[in-house]
C-alpha positions in Angstrom: 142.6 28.0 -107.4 144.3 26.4 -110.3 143.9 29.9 -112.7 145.5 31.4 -109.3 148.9 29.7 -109.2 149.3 30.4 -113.3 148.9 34.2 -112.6 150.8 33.7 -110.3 154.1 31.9 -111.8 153.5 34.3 -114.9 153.8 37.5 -112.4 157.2 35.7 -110.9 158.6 35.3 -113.8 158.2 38.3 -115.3 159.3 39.8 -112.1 162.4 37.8 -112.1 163.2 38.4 -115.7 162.9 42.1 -115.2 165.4 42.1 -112.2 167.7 40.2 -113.9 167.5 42.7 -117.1 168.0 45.4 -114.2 171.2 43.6 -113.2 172.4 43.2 -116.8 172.3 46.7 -117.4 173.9 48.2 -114.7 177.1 45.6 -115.0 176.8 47.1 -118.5 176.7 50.9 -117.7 179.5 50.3 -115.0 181.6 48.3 -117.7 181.5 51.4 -119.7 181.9 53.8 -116.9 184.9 51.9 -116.2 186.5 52.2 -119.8 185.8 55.8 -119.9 187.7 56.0 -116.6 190.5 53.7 -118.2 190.8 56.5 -121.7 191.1 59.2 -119.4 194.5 57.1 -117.5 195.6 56.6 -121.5 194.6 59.8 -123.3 195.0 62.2 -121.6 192.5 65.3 -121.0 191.1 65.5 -124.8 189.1 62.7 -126.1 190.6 61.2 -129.2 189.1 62.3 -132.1 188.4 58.9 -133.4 186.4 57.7 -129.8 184.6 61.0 -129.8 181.5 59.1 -132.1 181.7 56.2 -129.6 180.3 57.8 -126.4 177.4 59.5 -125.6 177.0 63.1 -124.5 176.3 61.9 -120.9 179.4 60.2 -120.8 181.3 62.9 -122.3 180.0 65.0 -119.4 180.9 61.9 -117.0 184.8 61.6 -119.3 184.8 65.5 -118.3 183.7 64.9 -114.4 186.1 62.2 -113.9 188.9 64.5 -115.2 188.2 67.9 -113.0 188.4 65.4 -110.3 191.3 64.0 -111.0 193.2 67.0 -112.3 191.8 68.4 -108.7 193.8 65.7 -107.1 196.8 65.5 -108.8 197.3 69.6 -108.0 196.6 68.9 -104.4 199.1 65.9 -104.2 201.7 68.1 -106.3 202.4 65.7 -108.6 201.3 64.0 -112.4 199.9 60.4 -111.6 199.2 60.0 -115.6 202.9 60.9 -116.6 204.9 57.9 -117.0 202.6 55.2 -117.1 204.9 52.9 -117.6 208.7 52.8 -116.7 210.6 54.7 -119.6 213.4 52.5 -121.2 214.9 56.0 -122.2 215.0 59.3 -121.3 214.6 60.9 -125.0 212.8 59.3 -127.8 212.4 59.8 -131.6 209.7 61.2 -132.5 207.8 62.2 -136.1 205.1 64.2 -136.3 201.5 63.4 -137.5 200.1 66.7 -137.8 201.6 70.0 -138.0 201.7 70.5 -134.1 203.1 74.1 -134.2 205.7 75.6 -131.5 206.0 73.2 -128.6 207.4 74.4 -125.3 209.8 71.8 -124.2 212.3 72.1 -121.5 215.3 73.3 -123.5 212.8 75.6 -125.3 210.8 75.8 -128.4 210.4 73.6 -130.9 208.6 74.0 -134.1 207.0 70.4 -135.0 205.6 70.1 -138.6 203.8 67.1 -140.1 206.2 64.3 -141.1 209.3 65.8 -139.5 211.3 64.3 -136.7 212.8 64.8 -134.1 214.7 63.4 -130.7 213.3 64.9 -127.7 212.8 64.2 -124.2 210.2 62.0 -123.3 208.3 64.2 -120.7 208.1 67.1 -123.2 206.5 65.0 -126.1 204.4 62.0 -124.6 201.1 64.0 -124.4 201.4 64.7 -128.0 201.8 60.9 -128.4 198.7 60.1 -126.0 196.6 62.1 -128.3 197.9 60.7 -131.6 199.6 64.0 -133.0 203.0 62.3 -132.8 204.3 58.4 -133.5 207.3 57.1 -131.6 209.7 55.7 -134.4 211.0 52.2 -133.1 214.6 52.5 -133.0 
């Protein structure tokens, strides 16, 4: 009877231990889904190129997911929920340019942005390029 009750507290233990384990994990894997979620909101549709080593392939395909659904949304509402995060101070900004971005279309037309050059543009035209680190907004 004795030996009985020592199985027995070992296999409840152990049981225990592994269900808590089992909760430790998933609060860990929805902590993470729940950043992803939060550097889609900040970055926009590309993955930085300096997070890209810090996620796995399955949540890259999960990064990916989460944005066809919400690009999915935002066409059937009409409307950019990422633009603007927060309330602009000002309607154009000065910019410079990190990398040689190329011709960027901007509402008053084209304009060529090459690395370290800058420029004062409107804020809806150029704040993708600052979500994905291709241009700096200089502090005025």
């Amino acid at each position: 009877m004795r030996r009985d009750f020592a199985v027995m507290c070992g296999l409840t233990v152990h049981f225990e231990s592994c269900k808590r384990n089992k909760r430790c994990l998933i609060a860990y894997l929805q902590h993470r889904l729940y950043k992803i979620r939060a550097l889609r909101w900040e970055t926009g549709r590309v993955v930085p190129e300096n997070l890209r080593h810090t996620i796995s392939r399955r949540e890259h395909d999960y990064y990916d997911g989460y944005d066809t659904l919400l690009v999915d949304y935002m066409k059937s509402v009409g409307d950019n929920l990422t633009a603007d995060m927060k309330p602009p101070k000002e309607l154009f900004l000065q910019v410079r340019a990190l990398v040689d971005c190329g011709e960027v279309a901007t509402e008053s037309g084209y304009v060529t942005l090459g690395r370290n050059t800058t420029h004062y543009l409107r804020r809806s035209d150029v704040e993708h390029l600052i979500k994905q680190g291709m241009l700096e907004q200089i502090e005025e």
